[in-house]
N, C-alpha and C positions, 0 to 999 in steps of 0.2 A: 435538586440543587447540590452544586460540590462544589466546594472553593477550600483555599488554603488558608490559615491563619498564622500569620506571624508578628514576636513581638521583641523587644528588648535588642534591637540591632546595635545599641552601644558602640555606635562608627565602626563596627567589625564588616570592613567593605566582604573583605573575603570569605567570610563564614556565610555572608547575606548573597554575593556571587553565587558560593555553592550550593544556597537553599533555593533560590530562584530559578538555577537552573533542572535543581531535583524538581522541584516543581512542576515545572515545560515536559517533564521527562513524567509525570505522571499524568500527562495530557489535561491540565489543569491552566484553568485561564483567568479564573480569578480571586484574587488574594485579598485578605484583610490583614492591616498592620497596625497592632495595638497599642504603638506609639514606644517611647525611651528609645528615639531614632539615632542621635549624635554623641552623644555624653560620654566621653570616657577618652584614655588618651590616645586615641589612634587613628583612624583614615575618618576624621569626620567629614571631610568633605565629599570626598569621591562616593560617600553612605549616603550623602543626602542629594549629591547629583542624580544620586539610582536611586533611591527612592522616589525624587518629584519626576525622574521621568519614568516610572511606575505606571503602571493603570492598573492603583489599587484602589482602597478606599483603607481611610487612616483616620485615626484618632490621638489624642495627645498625651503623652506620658508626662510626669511628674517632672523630668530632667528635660524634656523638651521644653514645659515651662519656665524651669528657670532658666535655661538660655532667653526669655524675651520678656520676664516680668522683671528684671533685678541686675543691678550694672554687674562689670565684672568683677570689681574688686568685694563682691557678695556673692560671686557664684561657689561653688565646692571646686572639690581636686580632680573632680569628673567633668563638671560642665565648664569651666577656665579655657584647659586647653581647647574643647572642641570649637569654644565661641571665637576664640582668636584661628580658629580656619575656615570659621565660616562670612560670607558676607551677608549684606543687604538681603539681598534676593533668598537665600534661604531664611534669614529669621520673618520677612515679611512671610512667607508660604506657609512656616509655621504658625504664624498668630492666626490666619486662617483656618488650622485643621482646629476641630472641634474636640471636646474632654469625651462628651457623651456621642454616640449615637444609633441608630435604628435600619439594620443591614436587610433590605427586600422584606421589610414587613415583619422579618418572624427572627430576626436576631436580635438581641441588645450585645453593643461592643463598646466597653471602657477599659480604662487602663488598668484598673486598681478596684476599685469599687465603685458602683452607680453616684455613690454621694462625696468619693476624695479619690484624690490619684496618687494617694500616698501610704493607703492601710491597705494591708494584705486582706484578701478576703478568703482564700481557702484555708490559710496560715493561722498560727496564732504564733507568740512568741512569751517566752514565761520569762522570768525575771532572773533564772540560771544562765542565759542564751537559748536554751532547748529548744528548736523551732520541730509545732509537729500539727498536725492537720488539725483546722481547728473544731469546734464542737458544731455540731448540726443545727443549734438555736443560732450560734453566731454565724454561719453559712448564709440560714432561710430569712437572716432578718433582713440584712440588704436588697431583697429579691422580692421582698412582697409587694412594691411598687409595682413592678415589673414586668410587664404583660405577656412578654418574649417565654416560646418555649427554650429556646437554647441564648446562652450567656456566655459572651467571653471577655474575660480578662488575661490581665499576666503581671508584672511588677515584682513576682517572686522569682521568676524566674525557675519557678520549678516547674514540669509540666504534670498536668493534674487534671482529672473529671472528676466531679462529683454529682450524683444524682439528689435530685430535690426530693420530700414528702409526696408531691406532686407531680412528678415524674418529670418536670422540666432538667434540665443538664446545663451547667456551670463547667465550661472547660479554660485552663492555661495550657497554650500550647510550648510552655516552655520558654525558655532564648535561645535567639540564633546567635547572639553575638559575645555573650557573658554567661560561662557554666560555673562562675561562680565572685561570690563578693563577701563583703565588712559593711555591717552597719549598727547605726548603734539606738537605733526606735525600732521599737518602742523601748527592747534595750540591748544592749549588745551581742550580737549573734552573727552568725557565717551562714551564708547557704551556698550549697555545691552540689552541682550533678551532679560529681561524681563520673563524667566522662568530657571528653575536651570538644565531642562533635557538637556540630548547631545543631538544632531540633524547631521543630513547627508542628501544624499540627494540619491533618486535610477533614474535614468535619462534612457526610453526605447524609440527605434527608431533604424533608421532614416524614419522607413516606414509610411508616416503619418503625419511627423514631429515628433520632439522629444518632449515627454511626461515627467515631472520632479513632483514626489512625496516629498515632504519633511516631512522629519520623527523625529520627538520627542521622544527621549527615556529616561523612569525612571531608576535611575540604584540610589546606596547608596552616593549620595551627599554630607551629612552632611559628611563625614566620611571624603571624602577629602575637606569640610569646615576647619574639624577640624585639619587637617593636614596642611593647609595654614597659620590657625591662630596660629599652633605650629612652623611654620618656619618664622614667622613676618611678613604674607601680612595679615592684615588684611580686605583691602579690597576686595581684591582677595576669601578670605573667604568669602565677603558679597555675592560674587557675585556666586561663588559657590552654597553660601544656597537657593540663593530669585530670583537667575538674576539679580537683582541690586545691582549698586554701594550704596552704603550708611554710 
């Protein structure tokens, strides 16, 4: 089995352009997308035209949710604008994709963690900001449900493997659409690539164990720099340009 994983598209049409086509180009045909498809201020629609005419298999991110549980004037400064570019026909598609689910028998694939699509599970975050890999108790606790030897989330936007007690493997393959943001849960902290390219992730096995390449792709950044800093994020544009908050 090969397939690719991607997650965190954040209406970044053209970071998700460039990842789909690195994709094709590593003779790969099928993808998983871990959901936080629209949310943020830039080409949500054209994001989610190419996603639903996708032949992937998708899950629902946190921000995907709130564009269809909660009117607009309760959405965030992410999900607002994308909801007023979106119509009908995509929020119905989204009520449809699933939180949880179970990829050819031997994957589990959620947003965030098996039991919320809003806490980090590789992560921790202390009460300085300091965001830093979390501890191996807190890792293996969400997982022991879990029957899947290979797990994937994303929601931090970092990309990350970690190996289980058990030799199962928990991977984020990153975002393709956002190398970096502000938030303030558990409490206030930044994460940042550290580099402006999209990233995925191609994950082959089971024979062997599963093997996980993480991929960096160049695609025209500044462009949707400069379209973040024409709709009022401008840190969202930094992070766009450099992968840092700044």
């Amino acid at each position: 089995m090969r397939f690719a994983a991607i997650a965190d598209v954040h209406g970044n049409y053209l970071a998700l352009a460039a990842v789909v086509a690195d994709i094709r180009a590593q003779g790969i045909d099928e993808i998983i997308n871990l959901g936080d498809m629209a949310s943020g201020p830039l080409d949500a629609r054209r994001t989610m035209d190419a996603l639903m005419a996708l032949d992937a298999v998708h899950v629902l991110g946190n921000h995907d949710r709130y564009l269809i549980d909660r009117p607009p004037e309760q959405m965030g400064s992410w999900d607002r604008p994308a909801h007023a570019q979106l119509d009908a026909s995509h929020l119905d598609w989204l009520r449809a994709v699933p939180a949880t689910r179970v990829y050819r028998e031997s994957v589990f694939l959620c947003h965030a963690t098996p039991g919320s699509d809003e806490v980090y599970w590789l992560e921790t975050v202390l009460p300085d900001g300091t965001v830093r890999l979390a501890s191996p108790d807190a890792i293996e606790q969400p997982a022991r449900d879990i029957a899947q030897p290979l797990m994937l989330c994303a929601h931090s936007h970092i990309a990350r493997k970690v190996r289980l007690a058990d030799g199962r493997l928990i991977v984020n393959p990153g975002s393709v659409g956002s190398p970096g943001y502000r938030d303030v849960h558990p409490f206030p902290h930044v994460m940042e690539a550290g580099t402006p390219d999209a990233r995925y992730a191609i994950l082959e096995g089971p024979e062997g164990g599963w093997r996980v390449t993480f991929r960096y792709v160049p695609y025209d950044h500044d462009a949707m720099a400069a379209l973040a800093r024409r709709n009022g994020q401008p840190e969202l544009a930094s992070a766009l340009a450099t992968g840092w908050i700044m």
